[in-house]
N, C-alpha and C positions, 0 to 999 in steps of 0.2 A: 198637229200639236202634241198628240200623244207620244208619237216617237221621238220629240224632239224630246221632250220632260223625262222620258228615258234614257236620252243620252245625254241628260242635263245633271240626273242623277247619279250615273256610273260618274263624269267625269269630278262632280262635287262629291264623291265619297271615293275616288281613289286619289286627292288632289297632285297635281304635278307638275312643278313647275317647266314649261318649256322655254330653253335657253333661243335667247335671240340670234337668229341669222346673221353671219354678217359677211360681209366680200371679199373674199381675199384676193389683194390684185396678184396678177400673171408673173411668172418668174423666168418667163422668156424675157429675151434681152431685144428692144426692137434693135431696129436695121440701123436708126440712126440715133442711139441711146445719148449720145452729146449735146445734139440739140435739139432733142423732141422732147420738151416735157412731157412726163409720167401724167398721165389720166385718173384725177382722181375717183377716189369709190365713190361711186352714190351712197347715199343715206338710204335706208330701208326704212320700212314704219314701225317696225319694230324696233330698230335704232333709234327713231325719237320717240317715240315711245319712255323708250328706256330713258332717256335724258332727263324728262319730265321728275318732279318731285313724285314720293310716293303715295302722297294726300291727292294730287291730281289724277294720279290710275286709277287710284280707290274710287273718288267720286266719277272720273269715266266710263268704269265697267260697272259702277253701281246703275248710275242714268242706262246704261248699253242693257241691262238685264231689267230694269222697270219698262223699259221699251219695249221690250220684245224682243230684242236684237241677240243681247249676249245670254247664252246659255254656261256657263263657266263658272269656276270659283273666284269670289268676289274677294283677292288676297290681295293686289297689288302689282302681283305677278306679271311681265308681258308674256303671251302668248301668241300663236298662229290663230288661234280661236276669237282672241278681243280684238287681233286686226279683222279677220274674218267677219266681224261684229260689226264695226265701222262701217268697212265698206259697204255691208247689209245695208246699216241707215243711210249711209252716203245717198246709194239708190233710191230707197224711197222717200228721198227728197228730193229727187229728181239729179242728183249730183256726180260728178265725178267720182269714181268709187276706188279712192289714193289707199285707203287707210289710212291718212293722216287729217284729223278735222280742222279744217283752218273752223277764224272764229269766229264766222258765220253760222257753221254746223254748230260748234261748242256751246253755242248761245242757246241754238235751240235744242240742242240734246240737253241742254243742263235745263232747260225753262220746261221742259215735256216730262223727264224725267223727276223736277221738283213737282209738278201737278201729279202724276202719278202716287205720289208717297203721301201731298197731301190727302189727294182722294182716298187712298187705303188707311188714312190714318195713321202712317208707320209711325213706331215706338220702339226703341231698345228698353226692355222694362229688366227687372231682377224678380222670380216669383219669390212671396213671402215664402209658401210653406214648402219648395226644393228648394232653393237657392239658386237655381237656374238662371241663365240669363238669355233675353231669346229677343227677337221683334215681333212684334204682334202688329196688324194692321186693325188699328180698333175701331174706324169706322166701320171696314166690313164684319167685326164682329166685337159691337159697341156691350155684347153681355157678358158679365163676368161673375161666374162663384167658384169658393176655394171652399177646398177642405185640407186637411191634414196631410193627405194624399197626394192633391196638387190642385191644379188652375183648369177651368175649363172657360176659353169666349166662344159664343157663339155669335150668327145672326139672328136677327128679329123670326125668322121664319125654319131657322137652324138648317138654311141650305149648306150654310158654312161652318164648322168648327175645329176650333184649337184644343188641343187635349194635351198636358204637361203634367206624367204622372212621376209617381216616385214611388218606391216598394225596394224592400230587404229579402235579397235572397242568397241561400247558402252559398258560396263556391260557384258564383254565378260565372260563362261565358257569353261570350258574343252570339255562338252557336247555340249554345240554348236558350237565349232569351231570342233569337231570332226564329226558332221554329216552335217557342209558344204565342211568338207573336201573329206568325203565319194565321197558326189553331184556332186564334181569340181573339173577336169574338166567333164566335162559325161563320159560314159561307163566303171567304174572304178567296177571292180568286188574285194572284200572286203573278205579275208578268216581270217584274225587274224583283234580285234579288240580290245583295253585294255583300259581305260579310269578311269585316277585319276583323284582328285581336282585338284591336280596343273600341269598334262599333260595328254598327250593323244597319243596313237599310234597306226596306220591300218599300214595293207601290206597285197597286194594281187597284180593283174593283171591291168595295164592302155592297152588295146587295144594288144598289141603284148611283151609287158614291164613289168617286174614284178617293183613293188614299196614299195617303206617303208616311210613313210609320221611318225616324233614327232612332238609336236608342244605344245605350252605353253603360258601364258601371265602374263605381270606384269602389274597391274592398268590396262587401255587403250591399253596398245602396247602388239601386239601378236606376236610371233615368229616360223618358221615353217619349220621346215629341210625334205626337199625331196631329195629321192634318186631314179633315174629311169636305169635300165640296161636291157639289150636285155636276154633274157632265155639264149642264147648260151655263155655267161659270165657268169654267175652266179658260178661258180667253181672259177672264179679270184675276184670277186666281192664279195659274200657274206662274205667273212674273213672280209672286208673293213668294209662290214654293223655296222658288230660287234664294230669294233674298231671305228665306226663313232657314233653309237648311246652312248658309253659309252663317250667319248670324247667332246658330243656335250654338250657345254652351254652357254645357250642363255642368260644369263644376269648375266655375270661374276660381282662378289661383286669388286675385285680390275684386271684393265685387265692387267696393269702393272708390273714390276718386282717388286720381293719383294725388300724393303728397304734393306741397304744394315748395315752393323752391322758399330757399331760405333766405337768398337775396332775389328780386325780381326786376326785373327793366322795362319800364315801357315808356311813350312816348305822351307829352300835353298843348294842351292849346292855350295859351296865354288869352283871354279872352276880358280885361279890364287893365288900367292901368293901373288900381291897384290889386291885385297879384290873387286874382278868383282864375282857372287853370279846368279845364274840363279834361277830360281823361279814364280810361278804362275802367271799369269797378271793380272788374277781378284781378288786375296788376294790383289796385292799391286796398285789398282785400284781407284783414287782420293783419296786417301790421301795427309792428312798435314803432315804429319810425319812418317817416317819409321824409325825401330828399330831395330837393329842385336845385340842383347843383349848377351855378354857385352860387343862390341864393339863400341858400340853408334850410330849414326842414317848413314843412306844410302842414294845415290840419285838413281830414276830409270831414265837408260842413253838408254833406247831402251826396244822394244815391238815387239812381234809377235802378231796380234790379230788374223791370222788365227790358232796358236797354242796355245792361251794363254800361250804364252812364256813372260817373263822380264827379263832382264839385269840390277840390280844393282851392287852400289861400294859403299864400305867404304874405307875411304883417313886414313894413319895412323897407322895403324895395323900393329902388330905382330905376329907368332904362330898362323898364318891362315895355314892350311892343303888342300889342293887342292882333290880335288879327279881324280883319272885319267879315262882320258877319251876315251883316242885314240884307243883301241883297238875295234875293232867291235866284239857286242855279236854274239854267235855260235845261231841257232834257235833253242830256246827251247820255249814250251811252260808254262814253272811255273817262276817267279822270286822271288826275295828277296826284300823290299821297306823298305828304311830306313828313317824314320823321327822323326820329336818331335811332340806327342799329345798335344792337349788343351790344359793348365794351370786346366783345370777343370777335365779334365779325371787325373791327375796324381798329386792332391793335392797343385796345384802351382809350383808343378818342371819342369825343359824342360829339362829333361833324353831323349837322342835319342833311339829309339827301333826299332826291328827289326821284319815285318809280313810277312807272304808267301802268294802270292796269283797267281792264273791262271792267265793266258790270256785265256779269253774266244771267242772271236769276233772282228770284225773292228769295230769300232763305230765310223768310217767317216775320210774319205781320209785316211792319214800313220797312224794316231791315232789307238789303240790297248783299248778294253774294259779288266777292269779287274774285278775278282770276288774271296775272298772277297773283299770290301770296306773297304780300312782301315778307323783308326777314326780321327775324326775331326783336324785338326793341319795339318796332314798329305801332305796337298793340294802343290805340288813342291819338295814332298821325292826323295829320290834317288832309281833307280833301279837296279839291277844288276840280272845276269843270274845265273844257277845254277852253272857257272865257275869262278862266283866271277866277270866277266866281265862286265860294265856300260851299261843299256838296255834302259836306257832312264828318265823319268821324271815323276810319277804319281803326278794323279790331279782329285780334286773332283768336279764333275760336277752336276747339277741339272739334274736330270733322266724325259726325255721326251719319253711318252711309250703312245701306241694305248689308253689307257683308262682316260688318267690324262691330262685336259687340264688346270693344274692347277701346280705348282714347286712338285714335289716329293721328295722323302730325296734322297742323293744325289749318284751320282755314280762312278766310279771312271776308266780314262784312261790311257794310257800310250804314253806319245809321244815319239816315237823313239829316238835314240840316233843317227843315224845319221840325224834326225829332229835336236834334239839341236844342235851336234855340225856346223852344218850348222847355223842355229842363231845365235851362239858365234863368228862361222868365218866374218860372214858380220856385223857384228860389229867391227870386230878388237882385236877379244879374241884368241889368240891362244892357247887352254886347251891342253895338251899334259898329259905325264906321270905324274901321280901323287901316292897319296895315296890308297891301294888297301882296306883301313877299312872305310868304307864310313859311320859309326858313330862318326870318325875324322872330318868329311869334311861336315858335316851337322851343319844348325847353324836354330833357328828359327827366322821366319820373324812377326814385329809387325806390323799392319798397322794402324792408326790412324784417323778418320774421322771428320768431324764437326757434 
């Protein structure tokens, strides 16, 4: 394990992308080039790899490095190294070792990998007093004081801590703040050491601890991410290292959420016949104006913020289609999501369409992760099971993963169906039988900003 965190850290501190392989067919002429068809190229894994969106690499080589598998930087990047990963876990699943995870693997890579993070508590936090922006795993170190200086978590027993300092020094370099780091505090034995212009990174032995010290500067203010754990942890710990050095930065450009779109689109579920509309909370989130087009504008009359759930109505309507809700779905794992794409993906039209996608994992309390992501609109589609039964409600989320401490493209869950209709009942919606074509019962939601 120790070799391997060493060459976990050279590769995450010199990052590089490696370009995908690909086949270039032969430029010989066969014998009977008129009627032999040309033999196409195989697909490599790095080929689909690539194909993939970049929110699905991200959460692959994030789950691949919580595993144990992937030792690399968690960018998005395809490499030989996240194929090399795969096929690792392929193996110890007993599998075929492709490199390419059908969705058998994907399910449980992403189900193993979600337990892992829960267990460590992972967090992308902001420190108050550097401005830093870092993952902390706060179960395993649930203790937390600040000073001025900076953040320290530890554990209960302080086999493990987190150290996020900050200090002003003159005409600072890499090279010098890397071989006071060596010096301080004494007895630190030094076996990996890497050192660019704009950082620097050691790891070796503090006294009985093994460590991993990055560290950096802007102008005057230096920044300095320590990591210290007992040798008897380092099997629950070193996955962490990973997803902490790739996660760490120290002097985020915006630390804030992204701005939020000035017009936004997303998708509702027609849920009474007269015109109560369940739908995304962050689509229809401070707006001036909502729009259920061609119905005209809506008020939102309730929220869940632990679901991003919304309750609007439109007063006045006709030839609303409800969709029915009451039956509980059977467990399956694939469903059907019905919504309306962007205006942009579909030429200006809002045509309701219909995508398949897994349930791969929980991604937090009754909430269900799905895979694929549909596209953009889609944000409060309707779901249903493979019996045609209401499964609940997908919704596109910004993808927080061990490597990105920064919005990723986005991801997509599923909030149960007896999650909504529990939201609709404590509002005073009583959704019963409805429509069983939930391209009926789908309307798109505008939302409108200053």
């Amino acid at each position: 394990m120790r070799s391997m965190l060493i060459a976990t850290l050279m590769f995450v501190a010199t990052i590089a992308a490696v370009q995908a392989q690909t086949t270039t067919p032969s430029t010989a002429k066969p014998k009977q080039a008129a009627t032999t068809p040309a033999r196409p190229a195989l697909q490599s894994p790095a080929d689909t790899a690539n194909a993939m969106g970049q929110g699905e690499r991200l959460a692959i080589q994030s789950d691949l490095a919580w595993v144990g598998q992937y030792n690399g930087a968690i960018s998005g990047d395809v490499s030989e190294r996240m194929v090399e990963a795969i096929k690792e876990f392929q193996k110890t699943g007993g599998g075929k070792p492709t490199g390419v995870l059908n969705p058998k693997e994907r399910s449980v890579l992403a189900e193993t990998g979600r337990r892992r993070r829960e267990n460590a508590g992972w967090k992308i936090v902001t420190d108050a007093p550097t401005g830093a922006q870092l993952g902390v795993p706060t179960k395993l170190v649930p203790q937390q004081t600040s000073d001025a200086n900076g953040t320290k978590w530890s554990s209960p027993t302080g086999t493990i801590q987190v150290l996020l300092t900050r200090r002003k020094e003159a005409n600072p370099t890499t090279a010098k703040l890397a071989e006071h780091e060596k010096k301080e505090p004494t007895g630190r034995t030094i076996d990996y050491t890497v050192i660019k212009p704009d950082f620097f990174v050691l790891s070796g032995l503090q006294g009985l601890k093994k460590f991993y010290v990055r560290g950096t500067f802007k102008g005057d203010e230096v920044r300095i991410l320590t990591i210290l754990y007992d040798q008897a942890t380092e099997n629950t710990v070193e996955p962490v290292v990973i997803a902490m050095s790739s996660a760490f930065n120290p002097f985020p450009v915006n630390a804030g959420p992204p701005p939020r779109k000035i017009v936004d689109y997303g998708t509702g579920v027609v849920v009474t016949e007269d015109g109560a509309i369940v739908t995304d909370r962050q689509i229809t989130d401070g707006c001036i104006a909502i729009t259920i087009p061609p119905f005209g504008n809506a008020d939102r009359i309730a929220e869940d913020k632990d679901h991003d759930l919304a309750l609007l109505h439109i007063y006045g309507t006709r030839g609303l289609k409800p969709l029915g809700l009451a039956s509980s779905p059977a467990d399956k794992a694939n469903v059907e999501i019905t919504g309306i794409a962007d205006p942009q993906n579909q030429g200006g039209g809002r045509t309701a369409t219909t995508v398949k996608a897994a349930i791969t994992s929980v991604a937090g309390g009754s909430d269900l992760a799905l895979s694929p992501t549909p596209a953009i609109g889609f944000s409060g589609a309707a779901a249903r099971d493979d019996g045609g039964k209401f499964a609940g409600l997908a919704l596109l989320k910004p993808a927080v993963v061990a490597g990105s401490a920064t919005t990723a493209p986005a991801q997509s869950v599923l909030v149960g169906a007896d999650t909504v209709r529990e939201f609709l009942r404590a509002n005073g919606v009583n959704a019963g039988e409805g429509s069983t074509e939930a391209a009926a019962s789908v309307v798109r939601v505008i939302c409108v900003r200053k």
